[in-house]
VMD Tcl script that draws the C-alpha trace (Angstrom):
set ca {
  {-170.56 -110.84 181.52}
  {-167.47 -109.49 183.44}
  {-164.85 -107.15 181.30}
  {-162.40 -110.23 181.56}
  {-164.56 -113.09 180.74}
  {-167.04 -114.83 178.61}
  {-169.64 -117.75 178.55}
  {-168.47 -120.63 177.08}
  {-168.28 -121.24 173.49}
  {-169.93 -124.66 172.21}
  {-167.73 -126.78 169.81}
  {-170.30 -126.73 167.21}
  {-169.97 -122.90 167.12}
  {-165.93 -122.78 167.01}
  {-166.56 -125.08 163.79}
  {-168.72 -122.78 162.21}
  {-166.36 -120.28 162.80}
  {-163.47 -122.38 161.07}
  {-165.94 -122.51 158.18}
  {-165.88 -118.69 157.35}
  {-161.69 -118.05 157.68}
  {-158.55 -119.39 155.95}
  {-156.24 -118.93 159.19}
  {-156.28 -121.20 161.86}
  {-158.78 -121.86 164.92}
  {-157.34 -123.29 167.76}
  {-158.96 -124.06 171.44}
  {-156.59 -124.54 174.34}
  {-157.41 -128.13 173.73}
  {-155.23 -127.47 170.04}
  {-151.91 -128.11 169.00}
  {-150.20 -124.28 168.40}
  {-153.01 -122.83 170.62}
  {-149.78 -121.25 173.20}
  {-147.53 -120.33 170.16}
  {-150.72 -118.29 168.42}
  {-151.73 -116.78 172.16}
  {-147.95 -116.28 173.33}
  {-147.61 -112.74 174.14}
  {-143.97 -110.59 174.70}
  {-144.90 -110.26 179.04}
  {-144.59 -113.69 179.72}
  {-146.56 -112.66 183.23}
  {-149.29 -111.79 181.21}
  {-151.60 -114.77 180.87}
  {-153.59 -114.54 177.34}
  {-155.94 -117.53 177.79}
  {-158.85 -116.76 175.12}
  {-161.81 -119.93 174.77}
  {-160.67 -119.29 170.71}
  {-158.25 -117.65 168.79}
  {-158.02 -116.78 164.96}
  {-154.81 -116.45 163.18}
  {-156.04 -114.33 160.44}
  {-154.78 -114.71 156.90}
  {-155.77 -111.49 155.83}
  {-158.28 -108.70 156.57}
  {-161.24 -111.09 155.11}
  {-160.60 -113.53 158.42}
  {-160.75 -110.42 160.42}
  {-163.91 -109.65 159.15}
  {-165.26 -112.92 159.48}
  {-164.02 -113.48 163.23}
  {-165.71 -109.70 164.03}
  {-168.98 -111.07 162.57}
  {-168.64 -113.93 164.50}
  {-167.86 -112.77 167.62}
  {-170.54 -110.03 167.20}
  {-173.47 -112.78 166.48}
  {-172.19 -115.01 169.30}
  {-171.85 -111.86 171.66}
  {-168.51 -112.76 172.30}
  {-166.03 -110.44 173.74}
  {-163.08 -109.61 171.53}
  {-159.15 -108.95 172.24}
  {-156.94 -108.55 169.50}
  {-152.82 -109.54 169.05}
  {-149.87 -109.05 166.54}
  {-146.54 -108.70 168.23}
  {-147.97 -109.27 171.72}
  {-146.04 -106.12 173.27}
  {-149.24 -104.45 174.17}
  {-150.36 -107.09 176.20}
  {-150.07 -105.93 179.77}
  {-153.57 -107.23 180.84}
  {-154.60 -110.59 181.42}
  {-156.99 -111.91 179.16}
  {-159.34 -115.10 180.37}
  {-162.08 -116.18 177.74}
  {-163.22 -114.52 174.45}
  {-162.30 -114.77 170.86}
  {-158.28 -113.10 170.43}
  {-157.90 -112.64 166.74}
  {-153.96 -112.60 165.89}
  {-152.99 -110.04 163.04}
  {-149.40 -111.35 163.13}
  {-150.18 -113.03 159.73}
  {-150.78 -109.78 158.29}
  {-147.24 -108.86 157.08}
  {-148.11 -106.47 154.12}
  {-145.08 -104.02 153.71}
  {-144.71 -101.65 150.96}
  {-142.42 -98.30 150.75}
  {-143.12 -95.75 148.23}
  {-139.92 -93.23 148.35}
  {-141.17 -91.04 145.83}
  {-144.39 -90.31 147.85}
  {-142.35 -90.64 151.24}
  {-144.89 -93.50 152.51}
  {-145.36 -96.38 154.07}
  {-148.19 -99.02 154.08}
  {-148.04 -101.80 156.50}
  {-150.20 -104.76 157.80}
  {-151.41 -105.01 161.09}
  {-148.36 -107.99 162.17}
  {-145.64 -105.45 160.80}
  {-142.98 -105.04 163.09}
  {-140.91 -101.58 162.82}
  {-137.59 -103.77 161.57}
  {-139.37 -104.54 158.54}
  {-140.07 -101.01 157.62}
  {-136.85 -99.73 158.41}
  {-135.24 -102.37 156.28}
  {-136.99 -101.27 153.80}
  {-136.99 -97.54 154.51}
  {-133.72 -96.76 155.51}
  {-131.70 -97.57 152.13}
  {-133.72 -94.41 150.66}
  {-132.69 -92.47 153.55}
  {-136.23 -92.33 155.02}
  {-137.41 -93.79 158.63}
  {-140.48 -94.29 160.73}
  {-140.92 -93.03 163.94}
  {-140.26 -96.31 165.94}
  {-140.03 -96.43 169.59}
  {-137.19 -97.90 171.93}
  {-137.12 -101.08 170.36}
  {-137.79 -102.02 166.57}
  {-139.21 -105.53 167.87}
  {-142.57 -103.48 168.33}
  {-145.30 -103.88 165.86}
  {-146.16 -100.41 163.67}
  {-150.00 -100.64 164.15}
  {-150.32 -101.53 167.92}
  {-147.88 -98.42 169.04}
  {-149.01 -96.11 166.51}
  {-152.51 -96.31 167.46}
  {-151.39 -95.58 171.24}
  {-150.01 -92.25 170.11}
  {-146.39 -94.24 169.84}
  {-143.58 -91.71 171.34}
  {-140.22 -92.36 169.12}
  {-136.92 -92.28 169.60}
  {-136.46 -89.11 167.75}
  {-140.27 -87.78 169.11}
  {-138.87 -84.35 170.12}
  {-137.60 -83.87 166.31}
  {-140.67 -84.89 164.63}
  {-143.23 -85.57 166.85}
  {-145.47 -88.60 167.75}
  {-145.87 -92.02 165.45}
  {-149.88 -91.07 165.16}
  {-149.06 -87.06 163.56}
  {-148.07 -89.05 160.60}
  {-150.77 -91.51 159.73}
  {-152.04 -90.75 156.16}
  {-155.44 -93.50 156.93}
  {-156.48 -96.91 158.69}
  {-158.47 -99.95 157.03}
  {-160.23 -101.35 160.49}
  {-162.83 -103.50 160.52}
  {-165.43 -102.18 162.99}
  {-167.09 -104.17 165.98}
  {-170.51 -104.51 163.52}
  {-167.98 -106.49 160.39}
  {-168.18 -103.58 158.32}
  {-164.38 -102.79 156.88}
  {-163.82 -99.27 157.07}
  {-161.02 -97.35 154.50}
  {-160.39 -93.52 157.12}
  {-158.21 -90.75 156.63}
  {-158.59 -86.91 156.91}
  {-160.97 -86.92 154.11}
  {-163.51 -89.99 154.77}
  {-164.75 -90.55 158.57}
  {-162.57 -88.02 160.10}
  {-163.79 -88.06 163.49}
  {-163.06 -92.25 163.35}
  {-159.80 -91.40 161.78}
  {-158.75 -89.09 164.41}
  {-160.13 -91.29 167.78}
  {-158.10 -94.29 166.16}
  {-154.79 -92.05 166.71}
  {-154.51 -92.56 170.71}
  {-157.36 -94.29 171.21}
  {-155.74 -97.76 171.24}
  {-157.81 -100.53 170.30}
  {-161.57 -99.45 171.30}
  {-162.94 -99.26 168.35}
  {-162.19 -101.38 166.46}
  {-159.59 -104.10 164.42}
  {-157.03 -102.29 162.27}
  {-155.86 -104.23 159.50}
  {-153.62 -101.84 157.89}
  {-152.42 -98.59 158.29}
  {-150.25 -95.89 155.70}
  {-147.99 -93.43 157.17}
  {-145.59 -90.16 156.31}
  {-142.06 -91.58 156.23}
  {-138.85 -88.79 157.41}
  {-136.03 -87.86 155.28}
  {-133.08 -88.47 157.83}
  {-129.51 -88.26 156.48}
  {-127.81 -88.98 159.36}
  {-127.76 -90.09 163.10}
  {-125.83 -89.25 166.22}
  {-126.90 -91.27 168.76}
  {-126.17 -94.26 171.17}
  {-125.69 -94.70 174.77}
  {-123.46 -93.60 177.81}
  {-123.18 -95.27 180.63}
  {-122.39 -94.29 184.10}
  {-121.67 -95.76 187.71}
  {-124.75 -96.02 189.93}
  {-122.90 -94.49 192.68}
  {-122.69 -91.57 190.60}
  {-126.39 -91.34 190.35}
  {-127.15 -88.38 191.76}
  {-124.87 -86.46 190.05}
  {-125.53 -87.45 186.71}
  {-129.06 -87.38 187.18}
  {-128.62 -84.03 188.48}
  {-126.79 -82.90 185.47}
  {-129.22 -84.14 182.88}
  {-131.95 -82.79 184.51}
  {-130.36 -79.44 184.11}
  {-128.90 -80.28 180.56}
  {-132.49 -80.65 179.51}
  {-133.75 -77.20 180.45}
  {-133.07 -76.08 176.67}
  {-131.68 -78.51 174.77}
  {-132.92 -78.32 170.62}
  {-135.57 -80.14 169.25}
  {-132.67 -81.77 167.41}
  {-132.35 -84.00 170.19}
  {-134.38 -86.75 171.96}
  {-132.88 -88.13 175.24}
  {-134.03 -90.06 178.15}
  {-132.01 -91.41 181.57}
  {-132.38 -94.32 183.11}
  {-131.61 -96.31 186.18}
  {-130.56 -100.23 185.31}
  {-130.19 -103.02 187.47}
  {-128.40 -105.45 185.09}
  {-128.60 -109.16 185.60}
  {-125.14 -110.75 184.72}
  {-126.18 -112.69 181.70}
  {-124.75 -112.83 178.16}
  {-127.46 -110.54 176.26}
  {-125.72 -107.49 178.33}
  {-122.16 -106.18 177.60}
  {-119.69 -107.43 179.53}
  {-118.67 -104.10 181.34}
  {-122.45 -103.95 182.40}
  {-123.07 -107.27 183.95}
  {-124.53 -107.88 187.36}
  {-124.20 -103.55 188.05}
  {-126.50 -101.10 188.98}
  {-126.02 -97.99 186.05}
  {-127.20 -95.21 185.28}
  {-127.85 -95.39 181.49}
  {-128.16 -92.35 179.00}
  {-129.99 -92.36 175.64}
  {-129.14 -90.00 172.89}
  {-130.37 -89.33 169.46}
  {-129.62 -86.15 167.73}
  {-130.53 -85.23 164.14}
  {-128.02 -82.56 163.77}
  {-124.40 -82.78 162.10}
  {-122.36 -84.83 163.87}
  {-120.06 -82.12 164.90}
  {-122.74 -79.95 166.75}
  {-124.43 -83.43 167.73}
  {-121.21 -84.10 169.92}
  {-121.36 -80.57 171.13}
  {-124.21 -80.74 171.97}
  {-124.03 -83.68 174.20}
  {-120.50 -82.50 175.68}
  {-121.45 -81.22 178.91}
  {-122.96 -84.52 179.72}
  {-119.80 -86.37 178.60}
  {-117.51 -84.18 180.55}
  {-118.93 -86.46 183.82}
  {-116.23 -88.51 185.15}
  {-115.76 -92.55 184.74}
  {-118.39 -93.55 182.17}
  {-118.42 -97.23 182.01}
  {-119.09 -96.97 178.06}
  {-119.92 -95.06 175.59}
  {-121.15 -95.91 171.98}
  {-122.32 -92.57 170.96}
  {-120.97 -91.55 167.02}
  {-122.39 -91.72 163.60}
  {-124.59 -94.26 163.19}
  {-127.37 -95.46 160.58}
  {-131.18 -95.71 161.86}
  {-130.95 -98.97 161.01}
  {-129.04 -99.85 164.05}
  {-131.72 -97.56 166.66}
  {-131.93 -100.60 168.71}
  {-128.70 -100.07 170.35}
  {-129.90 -96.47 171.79}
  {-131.89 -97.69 174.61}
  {-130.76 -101.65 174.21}
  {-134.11 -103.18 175.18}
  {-134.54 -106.47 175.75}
  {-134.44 -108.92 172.64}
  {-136.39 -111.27 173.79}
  {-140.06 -112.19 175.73}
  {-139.48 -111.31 179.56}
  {-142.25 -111.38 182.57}
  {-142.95 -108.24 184.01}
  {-145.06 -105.67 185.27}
  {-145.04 -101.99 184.57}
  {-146.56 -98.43 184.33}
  {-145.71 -94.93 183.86}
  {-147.00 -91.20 184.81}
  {-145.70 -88.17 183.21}
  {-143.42 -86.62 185.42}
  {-143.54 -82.49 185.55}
  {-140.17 -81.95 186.76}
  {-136.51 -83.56 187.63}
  {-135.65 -80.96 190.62}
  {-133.71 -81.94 193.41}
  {-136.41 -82.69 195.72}
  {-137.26 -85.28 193.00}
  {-133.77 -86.76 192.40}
  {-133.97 -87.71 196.05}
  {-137.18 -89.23 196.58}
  {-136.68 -91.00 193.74}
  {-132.99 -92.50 194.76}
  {-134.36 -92.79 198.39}
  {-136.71 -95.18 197.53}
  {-134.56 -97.34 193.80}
  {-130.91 -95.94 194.30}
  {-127.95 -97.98 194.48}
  {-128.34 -98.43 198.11}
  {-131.44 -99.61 198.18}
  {-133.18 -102.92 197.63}
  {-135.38 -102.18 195.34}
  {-136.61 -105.15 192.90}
  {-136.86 -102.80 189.84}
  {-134.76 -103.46 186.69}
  {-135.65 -100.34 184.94}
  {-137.02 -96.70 186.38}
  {-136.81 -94.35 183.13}
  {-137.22 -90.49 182.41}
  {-137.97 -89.69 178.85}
  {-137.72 -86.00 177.80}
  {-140.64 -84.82 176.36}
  {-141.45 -81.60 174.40}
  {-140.43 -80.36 171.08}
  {-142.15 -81.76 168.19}
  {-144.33 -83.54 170.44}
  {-145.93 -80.99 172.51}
  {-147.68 -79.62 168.84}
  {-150.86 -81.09 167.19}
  {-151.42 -80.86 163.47}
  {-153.77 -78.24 162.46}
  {-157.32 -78.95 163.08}
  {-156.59 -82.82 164.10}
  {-159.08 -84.75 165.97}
  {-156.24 -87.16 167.79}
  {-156.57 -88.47 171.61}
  {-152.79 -88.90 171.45}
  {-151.87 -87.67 175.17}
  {-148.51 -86.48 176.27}
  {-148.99 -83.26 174.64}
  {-148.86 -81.03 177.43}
  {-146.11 -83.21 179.33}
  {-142.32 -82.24 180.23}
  {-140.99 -85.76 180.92}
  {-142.49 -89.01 181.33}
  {-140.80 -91.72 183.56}
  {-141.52 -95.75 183.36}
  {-140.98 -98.33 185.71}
  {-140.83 -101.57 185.19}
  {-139.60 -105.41 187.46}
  {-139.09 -108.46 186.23}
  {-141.48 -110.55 188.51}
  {-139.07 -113.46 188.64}
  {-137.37 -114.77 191.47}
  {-136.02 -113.84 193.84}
  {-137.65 -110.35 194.33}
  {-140.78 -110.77 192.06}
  {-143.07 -110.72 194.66}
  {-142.17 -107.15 195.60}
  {-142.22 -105.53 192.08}
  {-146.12 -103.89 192.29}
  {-145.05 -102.69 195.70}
  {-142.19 -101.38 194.43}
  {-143.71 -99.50 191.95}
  {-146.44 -97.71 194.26}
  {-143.68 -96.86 196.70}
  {-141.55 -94.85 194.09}
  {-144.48 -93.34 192.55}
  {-145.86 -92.22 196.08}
  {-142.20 -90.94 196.84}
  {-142.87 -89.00 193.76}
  {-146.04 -87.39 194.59}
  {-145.93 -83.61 194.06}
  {-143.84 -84.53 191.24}
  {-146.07 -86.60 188.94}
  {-148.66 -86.65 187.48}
  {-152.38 -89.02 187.55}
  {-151.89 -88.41 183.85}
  {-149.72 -90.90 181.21}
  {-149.56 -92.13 177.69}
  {-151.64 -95.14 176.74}
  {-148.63 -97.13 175.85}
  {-147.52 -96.21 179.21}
  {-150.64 -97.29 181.06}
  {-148.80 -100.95 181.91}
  {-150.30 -103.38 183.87}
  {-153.41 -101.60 185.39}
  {-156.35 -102.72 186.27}
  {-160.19 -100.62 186.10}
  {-161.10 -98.08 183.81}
  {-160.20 -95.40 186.70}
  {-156.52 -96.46 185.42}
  {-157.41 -96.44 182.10}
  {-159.02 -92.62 182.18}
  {-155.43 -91.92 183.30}
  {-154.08 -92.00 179.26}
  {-156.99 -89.51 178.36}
  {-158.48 -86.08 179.45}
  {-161.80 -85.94 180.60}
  {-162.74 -84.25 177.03}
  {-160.97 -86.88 175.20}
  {-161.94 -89.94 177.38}
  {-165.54 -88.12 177.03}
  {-165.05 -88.20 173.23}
  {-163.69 -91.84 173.05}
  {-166.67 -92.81 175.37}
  {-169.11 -91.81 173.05}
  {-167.67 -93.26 169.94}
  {-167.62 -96.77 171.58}
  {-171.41 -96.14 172.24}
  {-171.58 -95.90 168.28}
  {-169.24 -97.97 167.24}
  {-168.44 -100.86 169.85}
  {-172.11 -100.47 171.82}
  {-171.68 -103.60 173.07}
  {-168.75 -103.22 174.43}
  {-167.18 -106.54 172.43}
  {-163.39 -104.73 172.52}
  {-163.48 -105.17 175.73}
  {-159.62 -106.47 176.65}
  {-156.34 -104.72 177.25}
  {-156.66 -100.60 177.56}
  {-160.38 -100.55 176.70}
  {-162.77 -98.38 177.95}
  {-166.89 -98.86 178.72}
  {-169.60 -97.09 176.28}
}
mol new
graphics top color blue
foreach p $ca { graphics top sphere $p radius 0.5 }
foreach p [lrange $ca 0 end-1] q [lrange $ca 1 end] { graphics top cylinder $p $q radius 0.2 }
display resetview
């Protein structure tokens, strides 16, 4: 049986199968089989022979079972923003159902189901003046990015998503439903925080929430012919900035469509993100020497609550097609600022709509006492992402594009990334990239105890 396929499933067993779970089971040949498989990368084809919207963690159990009796490979789906490899045949179970949400502000905690998406918690959070560490876009299910390591917006401040997991429920590729924290199965407990989805189905998942009073934050945004100078001044702005603040650059190629503001429209700019957890008056002095650049195209940095993060980096709000990666990146030096606008500046034709440098460090860089975590990133000064939209008329060009800024880059980056980084890869040789050789070693053996089989088998899995 190849990693991306499996034999097919005979009708009478898809019945049985709707006989043991209260969501639906659908078969391409089913009405609501492409809205229950649709994933956020429209180029992403998620074709599965079944898939289970589970009700609740009993239909994930049930659908493990199954797929473990049947020796059926298993992929598994909430918010569908992980979902940067193809997946042909198998069962996909869909936690989307699973919309548990509970905050507790007098213990500072949150616990979630495994189709929460970080809007819900912060709607819920924020009002008490607590927040989770969500990433660039609140659109992003909790579960599937925490259990990648999930770097936040504020990361540098209080480190990565995973540091503050109080325990999982996951249901285990033998049906058994597991309850893990620090306490109970600690080694499981700790491989689930970076280890993605190898090993096993989480179904739930409490975490520390952050007292935050206030936020600085929000966006400036620059010419693209001034690239080079503004990427040359952040690069240098970063060399000691406080873990107050998180910050990353990036280079935009805008489309001239309604969903961007009207200054940005069909422009290439050079965007900066800013979050800063200090007063507001040494937030802005902070990011002064930055704003001192000459003719910004906007800027909607001020006071503003955590409820509105989104507008910080300003992803996209809705499903796109596209392929990505990302490498950490060990330095922004001049050498690298060149080769990098050589081969995606504004005088180039490069098919890329987004090429971003995160800053790294801080908060991040430390591991809780004693923890077990594969979250990776650790040791990293910057990461940088690339991503293309592989529509017309460039499309074609985007993985090309890619490998040519990343080999313009060599010297500068690094074989190493996050696993929410990894992108649209292909071979566990691209997959070993998101882990060390201790931790992949680590994660390895756990999958030969827990997932022997190898049924987890789609998206950023690895072999036993």
């Amino acid at each position: 049986m190849s990693p991306s396929t499996s034999p097919s499933i005979p009708p009478a067993d898809v019945e049985g199968l709707r006989q043991h779970v209260a969501g639906p089971v659908l078969t391409p040949q089913d009405d609501g089989y492409e809205t229950e498989t649709a994933a956020y990368n429209l180029a992403t084809p998620i074709r599965p022979d079944v898939v289970v919207g589970a009700q609740d963690a009993d239909d994930v159990v049930a659908a493990v079972a199954w797929a473990a009796a049947h020796h059926v490979p298993l992929g598994v789906q909430a918010t569908g923003h992980g979902a940067d490899v193809p997946m042909q045949g198998g069962l996909l179970i869909s936690t989307a159902r699973l919309q548990e949400c509970t905050v507790d502000p007098q213990s500072r905690t949150a616990r979630v189901g495994a189709g929460v998406r970080w809007r819900s918690v912060l709607e819920a959070s924020v009002p008490h003046g607590l927040v989770g560490l969500s990433g660039s876009t609140t659109d992003v299910g909790v579960v599937g990015y925490t259990l990648g390591g999930g770097l936040p917006v504020l990361g540098r401040t209080f480190g990565f998503a995973a540091d503050h997991v109080r325990s999982f429920e996951v249901v285990t590729p033998d049906g058994r439903r597991r309850a893990v924290d620090a306490a109970h199965e600690p080694e499981l407990f700790g491989l689930l925080r970076g280890g993605k989805g190898n090993l096993g189905v989480v179904t739930a998942m409490e975490f520390e929430l952050l007292p935050l009073d206030g936020l600085y934050g929000g966006a400036v945004f620059y010419p693209g012919a001034h690239a080079r100078e503004v990427l040359t001044a952040w690069s240098g702005w970063t060399a000691d900035l406080p873990e107050t603040v998180s910050t990353s650059i990036a280079l935009l190629r805008l489309p001239a469509m309604d969903i961007v503001p009207e200054p940005l429209r069909d422009r290439f700019v050079v965007h900066l993100r800013y979050a800063c957890t200090a007063p507001a008056e040494e937030a802005e002095r902070l990011l002064a020497p930055m704003r001192a650049l000459p003719d910004a195209v906007m800027d909607t940095v001020g006071p503003m609550s955590y409820r509105d993060v989104d507008a910080i980096h300003m992803d996209p709000p809705v499903p796109i097609p596209y392929r990505e990666t990302g490498r950490l990146l060990e330095d922004v030096d001049d050498d690298a600022v060149d080769a990098l606008l050589a081969q995606a500046g504004p005088d180039t034709d490069c098919p890329l709509a987004l090429i971003e440098i995160r800053l790294l460090g801080g908060a991040l860089s430390r591991a809780a006492e004693g923890t077990t975590d594969l979250v990776a990133g650790r040791d990293g000064r910057y990461v940088i992402g690339l991503v293309g939209l592989t529509v017309p008329p460039h499309g074609d060009r985007v993985q090309a594009a890619i490998g040519d800024v990343l080999t313009a880059l060599d010297g500068h980056v690094s074989e190493r990334t996050l696993v929410n980084f990894l992108g649209s890869v292909d071979g566990d040789e691209a997959f070993s990239r998101a882990w060390s050789s201790d931790a992949g070693s680590r994660l390895r053996a756990a999958k030969d105890t827990y997932d022997p089989e190898n049924l987890l088998r789609f998206q950023h899995a690895v072999r036993p």
